[in-house]
C-alpha positions as CSV (number, residue, x, y, z in Angstrom):
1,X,-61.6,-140.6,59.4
2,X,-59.4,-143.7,59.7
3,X,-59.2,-146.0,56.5
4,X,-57.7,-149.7,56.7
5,X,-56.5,-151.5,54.6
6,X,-55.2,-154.7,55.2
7,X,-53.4,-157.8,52.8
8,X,-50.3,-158.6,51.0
9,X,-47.9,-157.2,49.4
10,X,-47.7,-158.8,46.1
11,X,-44.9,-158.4,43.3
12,X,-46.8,-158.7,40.2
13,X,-44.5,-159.8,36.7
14,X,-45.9,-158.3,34.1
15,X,-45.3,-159.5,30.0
16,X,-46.7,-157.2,28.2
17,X,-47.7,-158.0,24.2
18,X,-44.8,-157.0,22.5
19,X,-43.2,-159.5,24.9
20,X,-41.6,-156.4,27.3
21,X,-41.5,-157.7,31.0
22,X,-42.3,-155.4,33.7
23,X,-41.8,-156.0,37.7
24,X,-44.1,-153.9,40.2
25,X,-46.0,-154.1,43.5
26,X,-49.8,-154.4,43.9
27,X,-52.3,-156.4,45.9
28,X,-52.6,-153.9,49.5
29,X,-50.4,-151.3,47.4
30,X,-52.7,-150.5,44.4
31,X,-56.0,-150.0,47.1
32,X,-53.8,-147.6,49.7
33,X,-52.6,-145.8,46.6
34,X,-55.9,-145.7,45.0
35,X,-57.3,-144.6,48.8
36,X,-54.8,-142.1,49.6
37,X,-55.4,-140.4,45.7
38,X,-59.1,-139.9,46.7
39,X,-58.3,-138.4,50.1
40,X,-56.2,-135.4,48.9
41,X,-56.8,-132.3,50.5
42,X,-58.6,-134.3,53.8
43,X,-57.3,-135.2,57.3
44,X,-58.7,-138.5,56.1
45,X,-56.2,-141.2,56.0
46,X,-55.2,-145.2,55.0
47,X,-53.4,-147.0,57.6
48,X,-52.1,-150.0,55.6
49,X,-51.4,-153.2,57.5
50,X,-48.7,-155.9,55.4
51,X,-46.1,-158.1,56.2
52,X,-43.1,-157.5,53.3
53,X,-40.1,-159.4,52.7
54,X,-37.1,-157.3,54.2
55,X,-35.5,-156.7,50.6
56,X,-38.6,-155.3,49.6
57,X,-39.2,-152.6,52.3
58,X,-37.5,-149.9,50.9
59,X,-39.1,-150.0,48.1
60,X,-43.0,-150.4,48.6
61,X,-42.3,-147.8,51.4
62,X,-41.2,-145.3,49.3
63,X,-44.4,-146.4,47.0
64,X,-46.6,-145.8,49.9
65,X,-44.7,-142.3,50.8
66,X,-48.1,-140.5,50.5
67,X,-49.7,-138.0,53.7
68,X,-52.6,-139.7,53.8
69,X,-50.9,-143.0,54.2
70,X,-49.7,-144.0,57.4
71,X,-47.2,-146.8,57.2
72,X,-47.0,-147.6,60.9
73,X,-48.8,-151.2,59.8
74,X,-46.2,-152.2,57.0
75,X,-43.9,-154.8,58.7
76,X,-40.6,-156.2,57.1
């Protein structure tokens, strides 16, 4: 079974209490992630669609580097 997903790509800033600031991805990222985690060990997989800025490809496509996610729908 085919899953999509489709969204943005966002880049969430994070401050966190004791006032530490973190950068990471999310939005379409944290759901084909989350997706991919509950398809291990199936032919099942999340075909995430997402337009990313160019500088950013290389990055969220490593994040997405899953077999159960096919990244044929993340555009730069």
């Amino acid at each position: 079974m085919r899953f999509a997903i489709a969204g943005p790509v966002a880049r969430d800033h994070i401050i966190l209490p004791a006032g530490d600031r973190r950068e990471k991805y999310g939005a379409v990222t944290y759901a084909a992630t989350a997706m991919a985690r509950l398809l291990e060990g199936t032919r099942d997989e999340v075909f995430c669609l997402s337009h990313v800025a160019p500088a950013d490809y290389p990055a969220v496509a490593a994040l997405l580097d899953h077999p159960n996610i096919d990244r044929s729908g993340l555009v730069a």
